[in-house]
Steps between C-alpha positions, in 0.01 A plus 500: 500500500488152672225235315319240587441240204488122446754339299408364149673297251666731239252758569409721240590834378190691740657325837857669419348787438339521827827413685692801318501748732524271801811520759377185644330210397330250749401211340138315700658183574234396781181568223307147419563343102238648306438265175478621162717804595834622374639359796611223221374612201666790282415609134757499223384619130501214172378522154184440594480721806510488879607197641475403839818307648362290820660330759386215603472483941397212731310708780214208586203613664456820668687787568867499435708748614684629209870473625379105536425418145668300380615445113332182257800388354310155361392717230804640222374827557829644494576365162102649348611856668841477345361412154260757493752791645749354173187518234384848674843658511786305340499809253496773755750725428603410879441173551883381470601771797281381737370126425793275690376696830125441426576157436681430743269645781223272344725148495593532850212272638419716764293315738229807644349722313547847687907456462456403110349890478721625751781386270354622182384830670839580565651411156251752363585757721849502414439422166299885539761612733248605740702504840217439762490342839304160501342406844230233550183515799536386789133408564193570241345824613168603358586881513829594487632824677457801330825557391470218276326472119266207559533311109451145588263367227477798284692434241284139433290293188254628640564866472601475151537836300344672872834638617547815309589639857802348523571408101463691220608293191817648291503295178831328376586273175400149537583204352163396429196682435404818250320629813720557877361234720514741849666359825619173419738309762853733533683274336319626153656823547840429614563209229388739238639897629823368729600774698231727367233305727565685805389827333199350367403367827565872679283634179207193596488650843221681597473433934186668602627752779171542667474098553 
């Protein structure tokens, strides 16, 4: 299956879920920024819930293409996401295994912020060992051929809990929380089930054949 979706900053648990029985991913490159998106916002879970992780962009006035954004640096918000990752997960029974990479991925100072989620789209990925071929658009086309599963901006804020066509929530032990706290950014699952992730995410899965 070959899917069209935008790229998001650690996305959460519902956007790997809708990738998981894709051969091909092509990743909208040519769409315009849309604020308040997960384009640079993901969700991680703390003590006292969710917890949105933002990055800051300098995109002026009007539209910005999003492989043209370009990465606020001015503010340490490196150091806030870091903190909060280390207070939300420094228990994790897999936080150790995969922290250096995570870290590392954030401290790089990369300057746009398309290939700051490129990079960290890949490390999950691997970290899932889901072998898939990446490819971005060439041009933004409003309908896509038919061939094609059209999921650009479906798995959004806005949407919230409206997805159960593509995720259906498998619960998993949290740090926090007497209650699961459904389809948090990725990284909440791998950091906490390791190498179990990647059948959680084929469990979440629940692609909608007729769309």
């Amino acid at each position: 299956m070959r899917i069209l979706i935008e790229i998001q900053y650690l996305p959460s648990i519902a956007y790997f879920a809708s990738l998981d029985n894709s051969t091909e991913i092509i990743l909208e490159k040519h769409e315009h920024f849309v604020k308040q998106s997960y384009r640079n916002r993901c969700q991680i879970v703390s003590s006292q819930g969710f917890q949105n992780l933002i990055i800051p962009v300098s995109t002026n006035r009007g539209k910005v293409l999003i492989s043209d954004v370009r990465i606020d640096y001015r503010q340490k918000w490196v150091n806030n996401h870091w903190r909060a990752i280390q207070s939300s997960y420094g228990k994790a029974p897999f936080y150790e295994h995969y922290r250096d990479d995570l870290y590392a991925a954030l401290n790089k100072k990369t300057e746009l912020l398309y290939d700051l989620n490129l990079d960290l789209l890949s490390m999950c990925l691997k970290w899932l060992n889901k072998t898939v071929t990446i490819k971005e658009s060439l041009a933004y086309v409003p309908r896509p051929a038919k061939e094609i599963l059209d999921l650009r901006s479906v798995v959004s804020v806005k949407n919230g809990q409206n997805m159960h066509f593509l995720y259906k929530p498998v619960p998993y032990t949290q740090v926090f929380g007497s209650s699961f706290a459904a389809n948090a950014s990725i990284i909440d699952l791998i950091l906490q089930k390791g190498p179990e992730a990647a059948r959680i995410v084929k469990a979440s899965a629940a692609v909608n054949e007729q769309m």
